[in-house]
C-alpha atoms as a printed R data frame, in Angstrom:
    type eleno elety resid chain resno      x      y      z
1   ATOM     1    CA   UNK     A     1 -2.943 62.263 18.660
2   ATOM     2    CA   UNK     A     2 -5.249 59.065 18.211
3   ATOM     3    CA   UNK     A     3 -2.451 57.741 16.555
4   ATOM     4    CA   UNK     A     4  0.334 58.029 19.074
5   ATOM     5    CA   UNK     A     5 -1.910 56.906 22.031
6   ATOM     6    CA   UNK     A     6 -3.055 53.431 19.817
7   ATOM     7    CA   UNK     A     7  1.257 52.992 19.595
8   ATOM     8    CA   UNK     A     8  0.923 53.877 23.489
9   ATOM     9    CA   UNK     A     9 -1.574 51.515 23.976
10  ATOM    10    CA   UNK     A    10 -0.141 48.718 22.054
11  ATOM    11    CA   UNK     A    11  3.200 49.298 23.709
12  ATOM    12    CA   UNK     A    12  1.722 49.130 27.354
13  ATOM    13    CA   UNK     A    13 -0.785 46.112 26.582
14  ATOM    14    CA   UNK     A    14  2.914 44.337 25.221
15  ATOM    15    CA   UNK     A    15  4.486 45.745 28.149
16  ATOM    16    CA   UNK     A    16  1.552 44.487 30.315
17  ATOM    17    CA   UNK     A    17  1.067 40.854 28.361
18  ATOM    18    CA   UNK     A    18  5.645 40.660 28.712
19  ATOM    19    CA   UNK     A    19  4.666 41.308 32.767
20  ATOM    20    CA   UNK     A    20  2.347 38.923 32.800
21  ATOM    21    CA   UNK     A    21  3.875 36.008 30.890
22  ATOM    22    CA   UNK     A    22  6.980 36.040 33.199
23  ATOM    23    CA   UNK     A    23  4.963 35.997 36.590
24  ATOM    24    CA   UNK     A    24  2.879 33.242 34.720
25  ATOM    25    CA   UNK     A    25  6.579 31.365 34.196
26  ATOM    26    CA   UNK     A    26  7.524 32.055 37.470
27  ATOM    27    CA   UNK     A    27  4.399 30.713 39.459
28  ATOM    28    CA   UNK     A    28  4.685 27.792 36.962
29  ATOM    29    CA   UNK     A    29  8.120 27.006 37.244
30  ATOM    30    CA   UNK     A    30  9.741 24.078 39.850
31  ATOM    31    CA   UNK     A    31  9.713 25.666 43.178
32  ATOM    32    CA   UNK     A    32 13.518 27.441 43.094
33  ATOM    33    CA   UNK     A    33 16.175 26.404 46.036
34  ATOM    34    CA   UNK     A    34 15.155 28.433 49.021
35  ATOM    35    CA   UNK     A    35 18.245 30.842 50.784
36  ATOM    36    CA   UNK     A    36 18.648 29.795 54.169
37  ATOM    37    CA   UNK     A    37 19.237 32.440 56.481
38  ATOM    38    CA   UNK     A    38 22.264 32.660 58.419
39  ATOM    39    CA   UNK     A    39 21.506 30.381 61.562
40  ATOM    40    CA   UNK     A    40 23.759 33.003 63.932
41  ATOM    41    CA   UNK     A    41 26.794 33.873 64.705
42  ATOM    42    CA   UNK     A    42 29.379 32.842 62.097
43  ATOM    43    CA   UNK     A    43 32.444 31.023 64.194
44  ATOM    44    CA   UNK     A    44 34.119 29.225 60.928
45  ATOM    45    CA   UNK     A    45 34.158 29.878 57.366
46  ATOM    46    CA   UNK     A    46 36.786 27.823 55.348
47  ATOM    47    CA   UNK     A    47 37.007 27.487 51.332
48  ATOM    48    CA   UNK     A    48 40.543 25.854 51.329
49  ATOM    49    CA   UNK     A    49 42.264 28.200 49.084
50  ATOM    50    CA   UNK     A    50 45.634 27.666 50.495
51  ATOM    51    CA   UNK     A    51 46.538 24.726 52.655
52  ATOM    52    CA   UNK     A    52 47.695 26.235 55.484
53  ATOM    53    CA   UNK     A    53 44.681 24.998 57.284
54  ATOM    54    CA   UNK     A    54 47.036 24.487 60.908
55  ATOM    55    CA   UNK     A    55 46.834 28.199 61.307
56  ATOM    56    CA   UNK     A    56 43.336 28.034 61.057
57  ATOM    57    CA   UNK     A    57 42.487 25.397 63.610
58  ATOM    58    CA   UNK     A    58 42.632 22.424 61.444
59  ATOM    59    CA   UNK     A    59 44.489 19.047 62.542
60  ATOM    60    CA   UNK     A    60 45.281 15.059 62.378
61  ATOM    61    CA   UNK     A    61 45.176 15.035 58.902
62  ATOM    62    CA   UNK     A    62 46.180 16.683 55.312
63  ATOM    63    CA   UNK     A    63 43.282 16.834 52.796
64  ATOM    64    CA   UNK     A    64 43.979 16.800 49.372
65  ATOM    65    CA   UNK     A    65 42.848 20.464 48.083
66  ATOM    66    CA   UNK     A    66 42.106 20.590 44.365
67  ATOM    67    CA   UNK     A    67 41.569 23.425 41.610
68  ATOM    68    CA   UNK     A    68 37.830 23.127 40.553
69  ATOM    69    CA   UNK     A    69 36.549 26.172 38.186
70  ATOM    70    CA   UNK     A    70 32.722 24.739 39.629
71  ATOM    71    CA   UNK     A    71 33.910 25.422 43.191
72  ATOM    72    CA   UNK     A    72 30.876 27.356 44.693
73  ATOM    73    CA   UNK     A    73 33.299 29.411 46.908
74  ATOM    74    CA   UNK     A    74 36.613 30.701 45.941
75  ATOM    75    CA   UNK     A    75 38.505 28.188 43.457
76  ATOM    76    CA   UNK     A    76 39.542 25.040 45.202
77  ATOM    77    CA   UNK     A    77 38.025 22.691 47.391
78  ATOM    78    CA   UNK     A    78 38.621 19.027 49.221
79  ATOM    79    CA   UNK     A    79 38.858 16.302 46.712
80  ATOM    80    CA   UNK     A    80 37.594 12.917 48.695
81  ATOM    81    CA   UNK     A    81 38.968  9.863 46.176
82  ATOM    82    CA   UNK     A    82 38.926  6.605 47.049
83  ATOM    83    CA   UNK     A    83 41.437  5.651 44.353
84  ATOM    84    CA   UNK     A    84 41.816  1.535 44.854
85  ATOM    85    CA   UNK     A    85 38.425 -0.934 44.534
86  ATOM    86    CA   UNK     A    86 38.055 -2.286 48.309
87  ATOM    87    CA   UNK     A    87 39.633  1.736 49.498
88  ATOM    88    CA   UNK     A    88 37.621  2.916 53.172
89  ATOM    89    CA   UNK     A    89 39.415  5.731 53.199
90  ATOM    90    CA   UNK     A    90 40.386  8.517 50.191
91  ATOM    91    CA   UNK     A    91 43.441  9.913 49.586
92  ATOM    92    CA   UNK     A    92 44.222 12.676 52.608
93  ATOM    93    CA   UNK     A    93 41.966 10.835 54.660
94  ATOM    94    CA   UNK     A    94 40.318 12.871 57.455
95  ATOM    95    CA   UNK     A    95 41.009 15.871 59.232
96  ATOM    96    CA   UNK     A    96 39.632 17.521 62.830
97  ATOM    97    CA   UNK     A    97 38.639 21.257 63.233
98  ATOM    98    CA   UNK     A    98 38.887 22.429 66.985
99  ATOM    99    CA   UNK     A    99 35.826 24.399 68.016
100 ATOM   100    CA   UNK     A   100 34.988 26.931 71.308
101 ATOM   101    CA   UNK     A   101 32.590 25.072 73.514
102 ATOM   102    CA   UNK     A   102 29.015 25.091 72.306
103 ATOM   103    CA   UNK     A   103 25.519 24.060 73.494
104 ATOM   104    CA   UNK     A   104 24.332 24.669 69.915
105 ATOM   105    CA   UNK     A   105 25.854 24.641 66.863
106 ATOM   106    CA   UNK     A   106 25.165 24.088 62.805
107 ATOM   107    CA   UNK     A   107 27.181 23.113 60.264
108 ATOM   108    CA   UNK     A   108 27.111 23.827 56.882
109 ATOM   109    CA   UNK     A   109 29.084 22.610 53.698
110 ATOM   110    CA   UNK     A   110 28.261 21.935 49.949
111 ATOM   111    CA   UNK     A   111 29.115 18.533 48.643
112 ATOM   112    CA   UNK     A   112 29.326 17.227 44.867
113 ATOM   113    CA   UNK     A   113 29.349 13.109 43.643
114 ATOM   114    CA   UNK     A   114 31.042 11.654 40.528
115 ATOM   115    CA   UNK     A   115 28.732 10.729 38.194
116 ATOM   116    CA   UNK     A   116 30.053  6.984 38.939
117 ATOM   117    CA   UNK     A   117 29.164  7.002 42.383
118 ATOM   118    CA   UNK     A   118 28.154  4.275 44.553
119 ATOM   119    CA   UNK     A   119 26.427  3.576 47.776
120 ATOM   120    CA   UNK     A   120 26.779  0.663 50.083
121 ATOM   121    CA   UNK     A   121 23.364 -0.727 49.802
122 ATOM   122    CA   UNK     A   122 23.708 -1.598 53.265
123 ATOM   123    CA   UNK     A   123 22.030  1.117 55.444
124 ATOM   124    CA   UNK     A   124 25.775  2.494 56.179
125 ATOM   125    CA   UNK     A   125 27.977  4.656 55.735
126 ATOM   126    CA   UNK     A   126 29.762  6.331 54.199
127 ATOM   127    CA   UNK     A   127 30.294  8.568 57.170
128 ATOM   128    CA   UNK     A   128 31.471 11.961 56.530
129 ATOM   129    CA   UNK     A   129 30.572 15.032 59.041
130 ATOM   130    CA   UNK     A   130 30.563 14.718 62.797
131 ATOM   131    CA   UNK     A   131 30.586 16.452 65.616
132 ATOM   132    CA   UNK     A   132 32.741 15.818 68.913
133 ATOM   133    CA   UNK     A   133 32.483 16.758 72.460
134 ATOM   134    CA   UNK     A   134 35.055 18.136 75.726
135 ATOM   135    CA   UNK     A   135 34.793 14.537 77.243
136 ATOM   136    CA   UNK     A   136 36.752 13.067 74.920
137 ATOM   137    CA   UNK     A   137 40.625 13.336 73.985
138 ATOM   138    CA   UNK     A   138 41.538 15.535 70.713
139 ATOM   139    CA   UNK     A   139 42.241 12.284 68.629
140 ATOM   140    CA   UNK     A   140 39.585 10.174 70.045
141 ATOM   141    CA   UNK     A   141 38.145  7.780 67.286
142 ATOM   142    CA   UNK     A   142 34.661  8.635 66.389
143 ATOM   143    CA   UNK     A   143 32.764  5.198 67.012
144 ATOM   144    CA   UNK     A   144 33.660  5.133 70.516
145 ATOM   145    CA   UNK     A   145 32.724  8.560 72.726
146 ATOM   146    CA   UNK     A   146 31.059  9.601 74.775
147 ATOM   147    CA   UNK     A   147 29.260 11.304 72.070
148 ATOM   148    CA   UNK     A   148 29.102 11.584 68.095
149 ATOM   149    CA   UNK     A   149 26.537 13.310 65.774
150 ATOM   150    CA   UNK     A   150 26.737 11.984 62.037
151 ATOM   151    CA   UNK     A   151 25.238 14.516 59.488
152 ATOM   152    CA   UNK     A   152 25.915 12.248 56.247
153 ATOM   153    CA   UNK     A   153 24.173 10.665 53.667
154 ATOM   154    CA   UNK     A   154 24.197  7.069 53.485
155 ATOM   155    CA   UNK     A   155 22.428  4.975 50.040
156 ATOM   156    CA   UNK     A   156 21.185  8.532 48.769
157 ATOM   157    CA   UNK     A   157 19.148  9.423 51.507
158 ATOM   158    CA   UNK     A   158 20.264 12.227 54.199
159 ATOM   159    CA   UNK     A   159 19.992 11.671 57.910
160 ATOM   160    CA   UNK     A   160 21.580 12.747 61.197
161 ATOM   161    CA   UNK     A   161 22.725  9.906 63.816
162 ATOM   162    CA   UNK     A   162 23.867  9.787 67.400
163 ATOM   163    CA   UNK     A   163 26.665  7.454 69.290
164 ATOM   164    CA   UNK     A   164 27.396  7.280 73.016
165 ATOM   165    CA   UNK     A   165 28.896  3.752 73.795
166 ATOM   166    CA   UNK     A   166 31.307  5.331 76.369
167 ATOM   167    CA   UNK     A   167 27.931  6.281 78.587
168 ATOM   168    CA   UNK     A   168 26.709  2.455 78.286
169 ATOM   169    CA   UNK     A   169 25.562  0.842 81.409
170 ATOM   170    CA   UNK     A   170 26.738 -2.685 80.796
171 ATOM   171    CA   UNK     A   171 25.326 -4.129 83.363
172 ATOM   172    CA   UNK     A   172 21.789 -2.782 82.421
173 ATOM   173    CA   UNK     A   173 21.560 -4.257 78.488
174 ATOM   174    CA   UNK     A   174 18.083 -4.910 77.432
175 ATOM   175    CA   UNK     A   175 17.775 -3.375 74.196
176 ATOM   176    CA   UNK     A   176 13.671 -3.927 74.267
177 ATOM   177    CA   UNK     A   177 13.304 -2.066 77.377
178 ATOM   178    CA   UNK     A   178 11.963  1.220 77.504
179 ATOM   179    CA   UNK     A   179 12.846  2.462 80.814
180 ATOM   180    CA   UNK     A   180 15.755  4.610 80.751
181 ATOM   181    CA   UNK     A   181 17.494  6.386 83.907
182 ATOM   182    CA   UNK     A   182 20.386  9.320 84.048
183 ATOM   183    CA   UNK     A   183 23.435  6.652 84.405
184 ATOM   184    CA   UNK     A   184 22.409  4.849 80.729
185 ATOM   185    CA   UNK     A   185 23.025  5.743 77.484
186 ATOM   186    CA   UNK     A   186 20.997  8.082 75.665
187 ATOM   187    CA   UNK     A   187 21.480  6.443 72.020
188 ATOM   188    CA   UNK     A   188 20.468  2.818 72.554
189 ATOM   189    CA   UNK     A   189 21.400 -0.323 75.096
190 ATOM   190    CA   UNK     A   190 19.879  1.352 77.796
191 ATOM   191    CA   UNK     A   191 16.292  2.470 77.020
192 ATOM   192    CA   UNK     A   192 14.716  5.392 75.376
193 ATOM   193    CA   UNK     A   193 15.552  8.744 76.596
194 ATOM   194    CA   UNK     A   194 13.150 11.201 74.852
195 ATOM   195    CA   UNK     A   195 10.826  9.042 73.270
196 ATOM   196    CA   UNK     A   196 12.059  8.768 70.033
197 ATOM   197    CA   UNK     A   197 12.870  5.010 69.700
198 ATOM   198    CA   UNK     A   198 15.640  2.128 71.801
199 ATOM   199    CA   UNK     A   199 18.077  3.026 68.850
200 ATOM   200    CA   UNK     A   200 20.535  0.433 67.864
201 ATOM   201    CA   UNK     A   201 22.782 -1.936 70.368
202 ATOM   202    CA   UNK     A   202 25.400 -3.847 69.747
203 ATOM   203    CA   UNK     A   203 28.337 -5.385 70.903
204 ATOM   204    CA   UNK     A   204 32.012 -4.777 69.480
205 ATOM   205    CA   UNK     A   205 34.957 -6.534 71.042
206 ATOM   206    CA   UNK     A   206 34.695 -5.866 74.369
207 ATOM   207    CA   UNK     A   207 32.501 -2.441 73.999
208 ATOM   208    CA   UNK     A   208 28.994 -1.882 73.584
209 ATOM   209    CA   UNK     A   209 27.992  0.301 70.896
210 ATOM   210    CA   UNK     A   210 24.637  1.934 69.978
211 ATOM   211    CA   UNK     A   211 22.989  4.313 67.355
212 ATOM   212    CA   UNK     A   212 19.675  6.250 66.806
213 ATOM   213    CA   UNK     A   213 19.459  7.786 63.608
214 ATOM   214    CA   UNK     A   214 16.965  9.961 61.969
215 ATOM   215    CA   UNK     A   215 16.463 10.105 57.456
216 ATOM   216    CA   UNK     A   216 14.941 12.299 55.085
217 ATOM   217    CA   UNK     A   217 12.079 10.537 53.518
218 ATOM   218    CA   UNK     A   218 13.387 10.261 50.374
219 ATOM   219    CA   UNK     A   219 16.295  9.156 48.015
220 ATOM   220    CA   UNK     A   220 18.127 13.187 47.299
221 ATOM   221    CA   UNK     A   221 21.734 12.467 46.021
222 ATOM   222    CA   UNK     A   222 23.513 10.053 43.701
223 ATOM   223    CA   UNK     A   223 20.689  7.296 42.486
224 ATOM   224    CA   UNK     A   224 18.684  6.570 39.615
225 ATOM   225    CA   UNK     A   225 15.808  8.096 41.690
226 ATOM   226    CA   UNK     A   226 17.653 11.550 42.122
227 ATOM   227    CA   UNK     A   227 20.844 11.488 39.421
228 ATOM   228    CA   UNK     A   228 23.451 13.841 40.241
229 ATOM   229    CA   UNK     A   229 25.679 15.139 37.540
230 ATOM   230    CA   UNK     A   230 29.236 15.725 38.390
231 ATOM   231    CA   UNK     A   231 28.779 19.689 38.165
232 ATOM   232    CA   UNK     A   232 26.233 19.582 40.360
233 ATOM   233    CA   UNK     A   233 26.799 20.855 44.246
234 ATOM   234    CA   UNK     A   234 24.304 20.827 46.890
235 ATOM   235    CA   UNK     A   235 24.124 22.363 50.114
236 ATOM   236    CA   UNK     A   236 23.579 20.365 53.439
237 ATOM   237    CA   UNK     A   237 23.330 21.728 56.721
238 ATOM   238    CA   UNK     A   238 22.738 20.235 60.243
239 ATOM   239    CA   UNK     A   239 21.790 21.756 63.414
240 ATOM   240    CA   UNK     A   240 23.069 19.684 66.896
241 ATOM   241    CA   UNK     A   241 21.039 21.590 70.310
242 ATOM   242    CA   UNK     A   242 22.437 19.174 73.384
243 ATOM   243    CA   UNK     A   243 19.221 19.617 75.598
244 ATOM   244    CA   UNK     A   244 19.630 21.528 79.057
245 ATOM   245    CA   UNK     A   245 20.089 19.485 82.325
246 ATOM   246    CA   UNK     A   246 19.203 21.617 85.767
247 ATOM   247    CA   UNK     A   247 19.011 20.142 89.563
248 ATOM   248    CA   UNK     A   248 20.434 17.418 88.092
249 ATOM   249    CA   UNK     A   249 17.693 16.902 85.568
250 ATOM   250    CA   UNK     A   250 17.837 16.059 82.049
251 ATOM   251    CA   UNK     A   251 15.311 17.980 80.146
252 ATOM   252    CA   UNK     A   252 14.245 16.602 77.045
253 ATOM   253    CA   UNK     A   253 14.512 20.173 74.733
254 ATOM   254    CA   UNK     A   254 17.572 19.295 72.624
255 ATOM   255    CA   UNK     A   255 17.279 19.242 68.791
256 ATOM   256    CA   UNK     A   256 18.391 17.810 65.508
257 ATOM   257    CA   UNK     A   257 17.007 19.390 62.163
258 ATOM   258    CA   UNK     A   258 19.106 19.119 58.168
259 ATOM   259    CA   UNK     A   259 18.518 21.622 55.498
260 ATOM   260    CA   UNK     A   260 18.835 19.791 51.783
261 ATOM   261    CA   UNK     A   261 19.535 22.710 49.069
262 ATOM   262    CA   UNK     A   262 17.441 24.696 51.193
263 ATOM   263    CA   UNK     A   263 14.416 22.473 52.339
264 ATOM   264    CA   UNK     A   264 13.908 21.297 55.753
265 ATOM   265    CA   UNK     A   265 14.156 17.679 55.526
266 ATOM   266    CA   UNK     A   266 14.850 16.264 59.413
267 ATOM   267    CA   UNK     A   267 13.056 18.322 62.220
268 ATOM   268    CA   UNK     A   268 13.852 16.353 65.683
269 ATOM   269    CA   UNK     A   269 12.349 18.591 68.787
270 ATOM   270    CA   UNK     A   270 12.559 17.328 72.235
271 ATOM   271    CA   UNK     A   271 15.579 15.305 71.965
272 ATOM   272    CA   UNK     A   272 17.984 13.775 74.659
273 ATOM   273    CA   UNK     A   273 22.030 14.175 73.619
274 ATOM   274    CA   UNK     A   274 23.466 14.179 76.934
275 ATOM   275    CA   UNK     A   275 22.013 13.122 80.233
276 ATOM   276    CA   UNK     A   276 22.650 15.034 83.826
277 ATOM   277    CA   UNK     A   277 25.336 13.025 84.436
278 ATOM   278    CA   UNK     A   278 27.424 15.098 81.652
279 ATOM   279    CA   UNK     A   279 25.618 18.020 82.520
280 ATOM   280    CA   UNK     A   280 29.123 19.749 81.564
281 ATOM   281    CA   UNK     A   281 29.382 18.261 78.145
282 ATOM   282    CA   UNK     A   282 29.433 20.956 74.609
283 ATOM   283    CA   UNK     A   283 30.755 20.185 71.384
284 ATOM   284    CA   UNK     A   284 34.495 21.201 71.111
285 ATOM   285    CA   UNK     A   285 35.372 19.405 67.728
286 ATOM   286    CA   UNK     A   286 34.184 19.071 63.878
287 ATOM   287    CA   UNK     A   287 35.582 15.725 62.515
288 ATOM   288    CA   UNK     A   288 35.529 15.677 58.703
289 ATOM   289    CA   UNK     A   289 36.025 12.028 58.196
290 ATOM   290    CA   UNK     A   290 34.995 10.229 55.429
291 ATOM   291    CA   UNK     A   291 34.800  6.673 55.736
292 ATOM   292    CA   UNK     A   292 33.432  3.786 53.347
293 ATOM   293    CA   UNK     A   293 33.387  0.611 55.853
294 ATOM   294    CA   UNK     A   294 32.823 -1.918 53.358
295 ATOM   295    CA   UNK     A   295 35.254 -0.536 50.603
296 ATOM   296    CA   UNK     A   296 34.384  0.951 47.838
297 ATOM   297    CA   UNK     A   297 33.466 -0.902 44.310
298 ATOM   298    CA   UNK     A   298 35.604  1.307 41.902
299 ATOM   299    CA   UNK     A   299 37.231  4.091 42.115
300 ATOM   300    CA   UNK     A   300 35.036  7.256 42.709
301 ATOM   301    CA   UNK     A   301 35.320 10.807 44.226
302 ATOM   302    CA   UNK     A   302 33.509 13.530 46.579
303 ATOM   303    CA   UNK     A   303 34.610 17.295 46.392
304 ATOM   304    CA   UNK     A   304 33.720 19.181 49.644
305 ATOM   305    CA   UNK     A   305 33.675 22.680 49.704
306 ATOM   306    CA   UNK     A   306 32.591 25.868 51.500
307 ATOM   307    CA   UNK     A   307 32.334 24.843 55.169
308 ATOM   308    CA   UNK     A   308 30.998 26.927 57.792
309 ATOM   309    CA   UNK     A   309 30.197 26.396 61.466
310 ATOM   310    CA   UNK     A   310 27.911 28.808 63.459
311 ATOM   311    CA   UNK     A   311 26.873 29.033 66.796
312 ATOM   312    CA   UNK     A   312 23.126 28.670 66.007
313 ATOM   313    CA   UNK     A   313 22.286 31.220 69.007
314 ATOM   314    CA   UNK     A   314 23.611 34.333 69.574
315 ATOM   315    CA   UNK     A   315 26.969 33.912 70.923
316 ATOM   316    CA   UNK     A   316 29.494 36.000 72.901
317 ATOM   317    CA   UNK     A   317 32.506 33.031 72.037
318 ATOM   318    CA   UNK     A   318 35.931 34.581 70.996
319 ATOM   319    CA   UNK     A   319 36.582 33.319 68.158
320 ATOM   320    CA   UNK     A   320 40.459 33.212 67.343
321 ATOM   321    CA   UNK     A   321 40.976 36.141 64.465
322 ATOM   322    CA   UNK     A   322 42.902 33.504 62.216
323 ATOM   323    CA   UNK     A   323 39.885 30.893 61.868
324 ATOM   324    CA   UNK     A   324 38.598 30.822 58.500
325 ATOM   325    CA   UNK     A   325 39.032 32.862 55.679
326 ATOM   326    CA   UNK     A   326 38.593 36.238 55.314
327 ATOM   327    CA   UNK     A   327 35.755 36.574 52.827
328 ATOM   328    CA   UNK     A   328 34.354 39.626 50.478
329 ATOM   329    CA   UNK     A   329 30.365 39.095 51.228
330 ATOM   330    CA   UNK     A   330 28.399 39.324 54.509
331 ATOM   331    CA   UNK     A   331 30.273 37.621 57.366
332 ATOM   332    CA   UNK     A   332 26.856 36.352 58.406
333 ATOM   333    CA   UNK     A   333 25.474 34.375 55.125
């Protein structure tokens, strides 16, 4: 008997010392990629594993869809390749996905560089991921609405970004004044509207545009600082909340916030995206639209993959039965 309990003891101390070594590696090891939660109701869910993306809401455009064995969902995803030094725009160019009217919505999408990529080095673009509203036509250019939200990320560093030259006063310019009223703009040329900076103004032809844009605090993707390997994905997603307007008040409550493989990197509370003179306005469009202004230096790709759009609140929208793709998992993740 003494003899089978010192092999029972040496077999539970081993047990106990295995146990103990791996919570040791664990507590030890890099801090893993967190699993976001789903944000709430699940309106879109597309993997492009066929191209019939008309039936499915898509439009203006014809992305070039790719076999990739790395895809993270399905087998085949958007291949962005800018296949000419001095190319803006890859091959398929852009492409617009209508949406039901929302107050509040997040997008989500995993994104992969070449390993030869390139940035601009000039604190723009590329633009990629935006959100459109009702007050603007189906096909409306991007740089010119009555509002935009960017959720890109521009010389390795994420960030989310705001447009509205259409809602310019021009005959109120002053981009150093503070005071703001309901007729201006709420992302620069007419004053601050929540508080969080004048934002950008500038003119363009004969328009006035205007910016305010929010970063990570950090270089993430596609530098020497963070190097990105080409089987390497990530996983961005970026919450747009318009604030509310009542009595013909705008309320500063709306909100901006961008998830980086998992971490909260931007976390803007108290924001102004639309002022109580488009107390009406929701976002009706996602605009996949990659665009390198300056051109690019050589040749060079981005694969896009595994998009999803939820209505970040509970939501009673019908959702058309044929948008996205019918998937094997939880319809909520």
């Amino acid at each position: 008997m003494t003899a089978e309990r010192n092999i029972y003891m040496i077999r539970r101390t081993t047990l106990c010392m295995t146990i103990l070594s791996c919570v040791l590696a664990i507590a030890s090891a890099p801090e893993a990629q967190q699993t976001l939660a789903s944000p709430g109701s699940l309106l879109v869910h597309e993997s492009f594993e066929d191209t019939s993306l008309a039936s499915r809401g898509w439009y203006d455009g014809a992305p070039v869809i790719v076999e990739d064995p790395t895809a993270p969902d399905g087998s085949h995803v958007i291949l962005w390749h800018w296949s000419q030094t001095g190319a803006i725009s890859p091959d398929g160019g852009s492409v617009r996905l209508r949406l039901p009217p929302l107050e509040d919505v997040t997008i989500g999408y995993r994104l992969r560089l070449s390993s030869d990529w390139t940035w601009t080095q000039r604190g723009y673009h590329p633009h990629t991921f935006s959100l459109l509203t009702n007050l603007d036509p189906e096909y409306v250019g991007p740089g010119y609405t009555h509002l935009t939200t960017y959720a890109e990320v521009v010389d390795g560093v994420p960030r989310l970004a705001l447009q509205d030259g259409r809602n310019v006063d021009p005959t109120h310019i002053d981009a150093d004044e503070a005071l703001w009223s309901e007729d201006g703009a709420v992302a620069g040329c007419n004053g601050d509207a929540d508080g969080h900076g004048l934002g950008d103004c500038y003119r363009a032809g004969d328009n006035w545009l205007n910016a305010k844009v929010w970063q990570a605090d950090r270089v993430l993707l596609g530098s020497p600082v963070a190097p990105d390997e080409t089987t390497s994905w990530h996983e961005i997603r970026a919450r747009f909340r318009l604030n509310s307007v009542a009595d013909g008040v705008t309320h500063r409550d709306g909100v901006l916030q961008m998830w980086f493989d998992g971490e909260l990197i931007i976390d803007v509370q108290n924001a102004v995206l639309r002022s109580a003179r488009h107390s009406f306005m929701m976002f009706n469009q996602l605009f996949l639209g990659p665009y390198y202004g300056p051109g690019v230096e050589q040749p060079q790709s981005i694969w896009i993959d595994d998009i999803r759009v939820w209505a970040s609140t509970p939501s009673t929208v019908t959702v058309p039965a044929s948008w996205g793709q019918v998937k094997t998992r939880g319809a909520n993740n």
